[in-house]
C-alpha positions in Angstrom: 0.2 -9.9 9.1 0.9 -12.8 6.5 4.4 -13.8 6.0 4.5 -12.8 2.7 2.0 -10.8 0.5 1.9 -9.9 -2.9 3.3 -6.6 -4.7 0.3 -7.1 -7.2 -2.9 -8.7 -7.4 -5.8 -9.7 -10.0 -8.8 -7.5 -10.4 -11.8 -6.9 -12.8 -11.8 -2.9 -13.2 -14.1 -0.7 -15.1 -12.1 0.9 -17.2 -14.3 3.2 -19.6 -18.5 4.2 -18.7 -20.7 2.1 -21.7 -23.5 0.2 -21.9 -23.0 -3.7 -21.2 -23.3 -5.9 -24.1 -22.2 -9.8 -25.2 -20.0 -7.9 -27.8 -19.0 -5.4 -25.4 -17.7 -6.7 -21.7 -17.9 -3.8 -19.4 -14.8 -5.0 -17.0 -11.1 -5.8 -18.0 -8.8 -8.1 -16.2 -5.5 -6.5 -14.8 -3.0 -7.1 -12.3 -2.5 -4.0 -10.3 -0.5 -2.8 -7.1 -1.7 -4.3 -3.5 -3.7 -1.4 -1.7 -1.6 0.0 0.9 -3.5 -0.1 4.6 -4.0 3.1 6.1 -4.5 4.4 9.6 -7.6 2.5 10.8 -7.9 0.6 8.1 -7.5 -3.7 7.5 -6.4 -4.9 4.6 -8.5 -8.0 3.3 -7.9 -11.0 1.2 -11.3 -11.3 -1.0 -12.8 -14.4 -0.3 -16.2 -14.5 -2.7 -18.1 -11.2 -3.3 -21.7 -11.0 -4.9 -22.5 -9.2 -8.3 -25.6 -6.5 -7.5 -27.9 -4.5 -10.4 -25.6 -1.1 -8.4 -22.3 -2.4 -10.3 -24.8 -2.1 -13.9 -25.6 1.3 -13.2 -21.9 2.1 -12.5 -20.9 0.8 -15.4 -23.7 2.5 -17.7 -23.4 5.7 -15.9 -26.2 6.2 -13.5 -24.0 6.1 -10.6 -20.8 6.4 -12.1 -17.4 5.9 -10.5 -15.9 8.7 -9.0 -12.5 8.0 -11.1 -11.4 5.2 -13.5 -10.2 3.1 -13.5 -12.6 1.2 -10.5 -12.5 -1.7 -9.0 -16.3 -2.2 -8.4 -17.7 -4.5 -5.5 -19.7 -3.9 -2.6 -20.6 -7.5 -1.3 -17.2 -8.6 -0.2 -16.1 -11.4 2.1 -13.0 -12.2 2.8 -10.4 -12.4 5.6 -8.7 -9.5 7.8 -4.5 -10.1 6.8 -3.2 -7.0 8.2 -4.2 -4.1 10.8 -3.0 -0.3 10.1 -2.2 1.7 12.3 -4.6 2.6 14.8 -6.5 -0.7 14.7 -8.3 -2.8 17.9 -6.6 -6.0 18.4 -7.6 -9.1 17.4 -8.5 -8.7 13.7 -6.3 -10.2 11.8 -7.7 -13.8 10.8 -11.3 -12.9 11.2 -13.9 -13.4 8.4 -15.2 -10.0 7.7 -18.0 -8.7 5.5 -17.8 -4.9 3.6 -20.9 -3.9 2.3 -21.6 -0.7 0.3 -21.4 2.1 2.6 -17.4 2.4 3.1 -17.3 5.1 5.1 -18.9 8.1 6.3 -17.4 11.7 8.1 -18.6 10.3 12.0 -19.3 14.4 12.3 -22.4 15.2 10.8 -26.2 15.6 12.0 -26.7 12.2 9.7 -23.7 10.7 11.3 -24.4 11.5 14.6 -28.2 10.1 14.5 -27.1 7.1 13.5 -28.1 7.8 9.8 -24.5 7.7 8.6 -26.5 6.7 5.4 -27.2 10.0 3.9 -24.0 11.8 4.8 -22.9 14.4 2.6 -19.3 12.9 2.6 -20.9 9.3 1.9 -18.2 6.8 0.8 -19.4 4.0 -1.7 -17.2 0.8 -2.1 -16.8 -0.3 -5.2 -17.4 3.1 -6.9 -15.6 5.9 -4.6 -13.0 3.6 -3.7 -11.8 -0.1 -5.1 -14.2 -2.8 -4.4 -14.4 -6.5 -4.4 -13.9 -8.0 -7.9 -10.1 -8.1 -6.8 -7.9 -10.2 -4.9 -7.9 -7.9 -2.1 -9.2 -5.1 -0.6 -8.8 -2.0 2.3 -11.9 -1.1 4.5 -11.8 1.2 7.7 -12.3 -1.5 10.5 -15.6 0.6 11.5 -16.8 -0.2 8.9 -15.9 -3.7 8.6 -18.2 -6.5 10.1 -17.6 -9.9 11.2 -19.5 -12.7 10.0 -21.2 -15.3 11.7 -19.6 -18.6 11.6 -22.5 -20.3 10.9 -22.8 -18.7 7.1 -20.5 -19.5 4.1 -18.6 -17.0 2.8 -21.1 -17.3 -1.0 -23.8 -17.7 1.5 -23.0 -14.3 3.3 -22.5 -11.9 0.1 -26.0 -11.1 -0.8 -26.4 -10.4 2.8 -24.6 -7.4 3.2 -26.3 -5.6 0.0 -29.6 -7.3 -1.1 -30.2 -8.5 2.4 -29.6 -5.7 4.8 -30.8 -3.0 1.9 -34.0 -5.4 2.3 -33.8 -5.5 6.1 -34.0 -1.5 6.0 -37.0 -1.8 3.6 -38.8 -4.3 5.7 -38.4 -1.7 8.7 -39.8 1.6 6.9 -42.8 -0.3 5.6 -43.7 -0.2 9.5 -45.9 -3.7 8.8 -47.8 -5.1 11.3 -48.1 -9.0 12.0 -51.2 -10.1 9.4 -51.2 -7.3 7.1 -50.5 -7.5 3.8 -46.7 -7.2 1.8 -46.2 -6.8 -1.4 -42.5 -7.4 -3.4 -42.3 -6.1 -6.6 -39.3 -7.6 -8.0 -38.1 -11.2 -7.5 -34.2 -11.3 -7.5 -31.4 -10.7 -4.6 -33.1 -8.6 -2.5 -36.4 -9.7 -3.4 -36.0 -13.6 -2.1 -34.2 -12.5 1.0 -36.6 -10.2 2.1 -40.0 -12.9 1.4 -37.2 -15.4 4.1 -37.3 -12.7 6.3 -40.6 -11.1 6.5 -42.3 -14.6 7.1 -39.6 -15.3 10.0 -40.7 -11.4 11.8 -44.8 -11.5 10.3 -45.3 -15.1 10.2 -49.3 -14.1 10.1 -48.8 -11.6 7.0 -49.8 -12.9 3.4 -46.7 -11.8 0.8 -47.3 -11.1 -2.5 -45.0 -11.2 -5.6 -45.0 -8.7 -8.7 -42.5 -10.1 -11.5 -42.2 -10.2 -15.2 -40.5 -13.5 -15.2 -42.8 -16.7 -14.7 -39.0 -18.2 -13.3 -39.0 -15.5 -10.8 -42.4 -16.3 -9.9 -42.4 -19.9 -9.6 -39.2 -19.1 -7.4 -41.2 -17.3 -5.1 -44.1 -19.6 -4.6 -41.4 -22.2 -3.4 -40.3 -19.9 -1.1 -43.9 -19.7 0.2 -45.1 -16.4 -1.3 -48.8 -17.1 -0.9 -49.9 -15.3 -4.3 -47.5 -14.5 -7.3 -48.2 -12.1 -10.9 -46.6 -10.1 -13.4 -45.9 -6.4 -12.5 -49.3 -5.3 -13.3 -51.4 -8.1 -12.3 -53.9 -7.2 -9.4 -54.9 -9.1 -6.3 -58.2 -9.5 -4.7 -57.4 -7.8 -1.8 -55.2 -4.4 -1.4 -51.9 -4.2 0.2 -50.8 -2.3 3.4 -47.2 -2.4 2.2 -45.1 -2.7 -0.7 -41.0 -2.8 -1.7 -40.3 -2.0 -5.1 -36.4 -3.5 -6.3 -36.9 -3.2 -9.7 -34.5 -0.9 -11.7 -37.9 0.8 -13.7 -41.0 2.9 -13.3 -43.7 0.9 -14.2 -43.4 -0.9 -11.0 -43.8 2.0 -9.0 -47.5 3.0 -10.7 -48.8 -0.3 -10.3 -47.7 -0.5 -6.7 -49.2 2.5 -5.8 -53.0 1.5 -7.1 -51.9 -1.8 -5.2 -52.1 -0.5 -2.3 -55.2 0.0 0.5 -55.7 3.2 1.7 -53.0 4.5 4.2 -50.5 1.9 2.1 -46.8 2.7 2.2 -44.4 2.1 -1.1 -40.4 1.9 -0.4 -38.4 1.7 -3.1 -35.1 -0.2 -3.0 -33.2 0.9 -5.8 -30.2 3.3 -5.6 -31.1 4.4 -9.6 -34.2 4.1 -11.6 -33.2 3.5 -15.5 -34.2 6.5 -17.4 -36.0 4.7 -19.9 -39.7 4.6 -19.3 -39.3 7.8 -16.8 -42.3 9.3 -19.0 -44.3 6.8 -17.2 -44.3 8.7 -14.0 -46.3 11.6 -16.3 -49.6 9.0 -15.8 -49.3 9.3 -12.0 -52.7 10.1 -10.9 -53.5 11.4 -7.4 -56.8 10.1 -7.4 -55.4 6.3 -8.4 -51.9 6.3 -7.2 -51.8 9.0 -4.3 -55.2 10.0 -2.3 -56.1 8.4 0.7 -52.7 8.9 3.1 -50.9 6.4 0.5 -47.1 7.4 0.9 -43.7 6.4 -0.9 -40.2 6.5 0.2 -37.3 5.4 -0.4 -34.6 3.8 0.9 -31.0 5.6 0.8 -28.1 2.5 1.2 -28.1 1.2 4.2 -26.2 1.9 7.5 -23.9 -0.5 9.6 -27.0 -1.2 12.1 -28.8 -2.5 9.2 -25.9 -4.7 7.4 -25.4 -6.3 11.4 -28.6 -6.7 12.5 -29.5 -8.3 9.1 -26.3 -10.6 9.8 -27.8 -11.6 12.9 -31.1 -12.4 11.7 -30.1 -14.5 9.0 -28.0 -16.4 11.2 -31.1 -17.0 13.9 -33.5 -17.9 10.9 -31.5 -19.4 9.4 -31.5 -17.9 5.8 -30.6 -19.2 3.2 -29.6 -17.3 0.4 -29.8 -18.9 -3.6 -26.6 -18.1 -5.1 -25.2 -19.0 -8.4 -21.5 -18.9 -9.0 -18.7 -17.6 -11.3 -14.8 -17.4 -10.9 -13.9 -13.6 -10.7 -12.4 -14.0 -14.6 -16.4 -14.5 -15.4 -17.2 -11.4 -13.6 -18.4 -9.9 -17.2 -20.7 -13.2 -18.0 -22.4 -12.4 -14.4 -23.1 -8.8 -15.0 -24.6 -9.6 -18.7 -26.7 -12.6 -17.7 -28.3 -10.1 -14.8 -28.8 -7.1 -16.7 -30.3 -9.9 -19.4 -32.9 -11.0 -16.3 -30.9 -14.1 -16.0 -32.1 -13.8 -12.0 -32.5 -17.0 -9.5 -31.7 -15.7 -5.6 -28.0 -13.8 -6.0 -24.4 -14.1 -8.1 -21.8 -14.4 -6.3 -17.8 -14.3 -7.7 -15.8 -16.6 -5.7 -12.3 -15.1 -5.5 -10.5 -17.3 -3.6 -10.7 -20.2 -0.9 
């Protein structure tokens, strides 16, 4: 434990659901009372923790808070200062990551297949419990996963969300070395995943769907071989597509993308509600026939956020992050929901 901590610390909390505006900033700054560490859980000094589209829907209601005030967050970094009860040895000075899935009940069928993912008692950071726009944090230490030394701590944040919800995307596309990828999409997750699938499929072509001609410029630096709009069509047909786009339209155009016996996953924990009608065009004949399937992808679980970790420290990746101070947590959130988007935003808390 450190000598001395605080009895309060600095956090940007949601305070009331709305929609996020330049006139309207979604989070206020307080000072609020230190978390208190539990039985098996560390209590963590926030180093730098990334800003993800998740925190927007919070915010706007699509997956809203379980109580407000919230300390929202789910991309956290920081260092282990004290051990509860209960804890292993050895954590305190380590450089740990939280990602979103805080906890889960260890009981279930879910649980107990390793899909702690889709448990019913699910636990989000950042929106069941207090996140990462604050000075510090609690985490269960099972939960809790050390970071190689090899990646900064602004480096690491889109790692444990964008990159491991990514890494779990890559593996349920089930793509084969030479066939074709699509990414609809271009931000966090979207220029992670292109760094990894050429590092695992280094024969595979990779595609690129975005509105932005940024976005796609960025892509075609990273070595995307081919880059469009959202509706544009290739020559050839896809044998795999990931959606991470917060809309529908997407999600058509991916499907006629695709070659017959294509697979669609969708990386998005909330599709925005308005252009849902959209989905009323889906045509089986177009978007369906022909063993074309869709999933999606439900969080991630710890397997994903450490083998992604270890991945991106054998590549090496190298995540594009743009920085704010915690105070400019609101700027971040309205310059991404505004498709202000190069690689990931990160808040740098402290140093």
């Amino acid at each position: 434990m450190m000598d001395t901590l605080p009895a309060q610390m600095l956090a940007m909390q949601i305070v009331q659901l709305g929609s996020i505006s330049a006139t309207h900033p979604p989070l206020e700054r307080r000072f609020i009372p230190l978390p208190q560490v539990q039985q098996k859980h560390l209590l963590i000094r926030v180093l730098a923790c990334g800003v993800c589209h998740t925190e927007i829907d919070e915010i706007e209601g699509r997956t809203a808070p379980v109580s407000l005030p919230m300390t929202p967050g789910h991309q956290v970094v920081g260092t282990v200062v004290e051990a509860g009860p209960g804890c292993s040895p050895g954590w305190v000075g380590k450089r740990v990551g939280v990602a979103w899935i805080h906890s889960a009940c260890g009981a279930c069928q879910w649980c107990l297949a390793g899909t702690e993912n889709l448990c019913p008692d699910f636990c989000a950071c950042g929106r069941d419990v207090g996140g990462g726009y604050a000075e510090y944090m609690t985490a269960p230490q099972d939960f809790v996963h050390p970071v190689p030394d090899s990646i900064g701590s602004l480096e690491a944040t889109p790692l444990l969300c964008a990159g491991a919800v990514g890494f779990r995307s890559l593996r349920l596309c089930r793509l084969l070395n030479g066939q074709r990828l699509g990414l609809t999409g271009f931000g966090a997750s979207g220029h992670l995943v292109l760094q990894m699938a050429r590092h695992l499929y280094p024969e595979s072509e990779i595609f690129v769907f975005a509105r932005s001609e940024q976005e796609r410029s960025f892509a075609l630096d990273l070595g995307a071989t081919w880059a469009g709009d959202t509706t544009d069509v290739p020559a050839n047909g896809l044998h795999a597509i990931i959606d991470t786009t917060p809309a529908w339209l997407p999600v058509l155009a991916a499907m006629e993308a695709l070659e017959p016996g294509g697979r669609l996953v969708i990386n998005a924990i909330r599709k925005e509600s308005g252009d849902r009608d959209l989905m009323a065009q889906l045509d089986y004949d177009r978007h369906l026939w022909r063993e074309k399937t869709l999933t999606t992808v439900a969080n991630v679980t710890r397997k994903d956020v450490r083998e992604c970790l270890r991945l991106a420290e054998k590549i090496p990746l190298h995540p594009s992050v743009t920085i704010y101070p915690l105070e400019k947590a609101n700027q971040a959130l309205l310059e991404l929901k505004q498709g202000h988007i190069r690689g990931a935003k990160v808040l740098e808390v402290s140093r």
